[in-house]
BASEVO-260098 format. One record per residue: residue number from 1; x negated, y negated, z negated of N, C-alpha, C in turn. Coordinates in pm, whole numbers, always signed. Layout:
N
NODE; seq; nc1; nc2; nc3; cac1; cac2; cac3; cc1; cc2; cc3
NODE; NUM; X; Y; Z; X; Y; Z; X; Y; Z
...
END
This chain:
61
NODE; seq; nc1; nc2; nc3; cac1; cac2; cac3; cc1; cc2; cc3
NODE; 1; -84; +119; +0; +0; +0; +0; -88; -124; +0
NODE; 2; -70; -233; +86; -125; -351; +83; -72; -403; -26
NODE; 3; -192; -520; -57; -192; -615; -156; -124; -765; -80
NODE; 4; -123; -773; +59; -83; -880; +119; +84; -827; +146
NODE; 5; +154; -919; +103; +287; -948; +187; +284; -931; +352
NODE; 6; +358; -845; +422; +394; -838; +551; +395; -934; +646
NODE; 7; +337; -1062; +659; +364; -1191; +688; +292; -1223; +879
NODE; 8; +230; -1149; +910; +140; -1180; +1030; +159; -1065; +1086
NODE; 9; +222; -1093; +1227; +251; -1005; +1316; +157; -1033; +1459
NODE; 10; +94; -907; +1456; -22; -937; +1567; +49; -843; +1673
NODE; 11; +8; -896; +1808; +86; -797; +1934; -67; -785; +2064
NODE; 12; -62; -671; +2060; -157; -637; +2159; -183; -723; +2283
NODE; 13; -302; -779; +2356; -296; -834; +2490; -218; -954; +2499
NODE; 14; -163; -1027; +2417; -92; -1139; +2452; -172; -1242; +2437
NODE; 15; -270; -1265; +2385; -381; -1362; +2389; -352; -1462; +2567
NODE; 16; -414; -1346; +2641; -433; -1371; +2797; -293; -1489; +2846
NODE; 17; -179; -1414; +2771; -61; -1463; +2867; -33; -1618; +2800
NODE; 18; -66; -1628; +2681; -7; -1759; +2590; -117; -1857; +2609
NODE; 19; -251; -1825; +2652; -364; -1925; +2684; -320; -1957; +2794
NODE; 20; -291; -1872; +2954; -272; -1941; +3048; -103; -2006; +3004
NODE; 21; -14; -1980; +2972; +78; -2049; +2923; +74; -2209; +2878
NODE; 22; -66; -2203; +2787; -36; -2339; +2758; -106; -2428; +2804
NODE; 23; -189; -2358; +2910; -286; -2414; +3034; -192; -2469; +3150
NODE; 24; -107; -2400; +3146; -5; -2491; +3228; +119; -2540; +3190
NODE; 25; +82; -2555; +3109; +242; -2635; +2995; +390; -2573; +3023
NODE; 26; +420; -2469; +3040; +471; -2353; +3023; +511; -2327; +2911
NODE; 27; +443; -2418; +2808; +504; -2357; +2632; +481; -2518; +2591
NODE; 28; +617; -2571; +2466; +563; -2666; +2423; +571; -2620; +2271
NODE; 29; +413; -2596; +2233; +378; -2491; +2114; +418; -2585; +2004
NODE; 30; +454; -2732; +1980; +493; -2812; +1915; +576; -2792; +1853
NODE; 31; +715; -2755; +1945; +865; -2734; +1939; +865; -2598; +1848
NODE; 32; +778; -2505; +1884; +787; -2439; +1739; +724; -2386; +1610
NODE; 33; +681; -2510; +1578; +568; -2500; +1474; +704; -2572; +1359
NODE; 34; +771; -2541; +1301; +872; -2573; +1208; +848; -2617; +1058
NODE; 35; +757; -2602; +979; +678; -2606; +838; +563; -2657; +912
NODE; 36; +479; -2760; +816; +322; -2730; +807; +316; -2803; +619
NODE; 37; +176; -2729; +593; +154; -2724; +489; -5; -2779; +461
NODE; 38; -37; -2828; +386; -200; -2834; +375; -227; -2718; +249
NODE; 39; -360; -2705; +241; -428; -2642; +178; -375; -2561; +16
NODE; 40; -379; -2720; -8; -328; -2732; -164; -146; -2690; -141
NODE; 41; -62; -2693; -99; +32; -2633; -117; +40; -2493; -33
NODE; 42; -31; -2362; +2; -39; -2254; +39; +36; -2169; -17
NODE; 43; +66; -2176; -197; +161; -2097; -256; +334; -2147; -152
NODE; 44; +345; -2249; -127; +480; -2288; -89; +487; -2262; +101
NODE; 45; +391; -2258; +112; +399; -2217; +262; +410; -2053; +306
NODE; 46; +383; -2014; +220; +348; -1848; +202; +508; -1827; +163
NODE; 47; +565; -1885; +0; +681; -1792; +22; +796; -1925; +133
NODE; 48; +777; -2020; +177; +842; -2046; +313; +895; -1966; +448
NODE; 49; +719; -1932; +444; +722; -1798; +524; +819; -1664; +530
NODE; 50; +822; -1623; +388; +834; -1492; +373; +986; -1512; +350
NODE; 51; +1051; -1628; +294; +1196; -1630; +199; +1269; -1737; +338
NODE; 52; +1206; -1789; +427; +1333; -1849; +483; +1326; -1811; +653
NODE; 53; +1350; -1665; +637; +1371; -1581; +756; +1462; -1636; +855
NODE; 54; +1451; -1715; +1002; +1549; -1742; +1067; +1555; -1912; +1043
NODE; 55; +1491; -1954; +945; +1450; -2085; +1008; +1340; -2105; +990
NODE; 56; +1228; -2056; +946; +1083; -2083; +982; +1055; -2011; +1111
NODE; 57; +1036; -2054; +1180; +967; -1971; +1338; +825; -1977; +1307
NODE; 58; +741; -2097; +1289; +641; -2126; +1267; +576; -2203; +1188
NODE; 59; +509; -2167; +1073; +466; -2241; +938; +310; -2250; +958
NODE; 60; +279; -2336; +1005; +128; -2338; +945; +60; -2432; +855
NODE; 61; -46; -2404; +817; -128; -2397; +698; -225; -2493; +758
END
């Protein structure tokens, strides 16, 4: 059993498709970045993450 919460979902090979994606503005990665957090609040971005399923798309840190 992990010590980390389930929180980061990695997907094989998609690197390739989301770089040329945003090489041609194809994605506006802005629109879903929904939370951001600095450093010092990480406890609140973490359970953001984990507790508000369906409206965080994207929380970063």
């Amino acid at each position: 059993m992990s010590r980390y919460p389930d929180l980061v979902f990695r997907y094989a090979n998609t690197y390739p498709a989301v770089i040329q994606a945003l090489q041609h503005s194809y994605a506006d990665i802005e629109s879903i970045i929904t939370h951001r957090y600095g450093l010092a609040d990480i406890k609140e971005a973490v359970e953001t993450a984990y507790t508000r399923e369906g409206t965080s798309i994207k929380v970063m840190i």
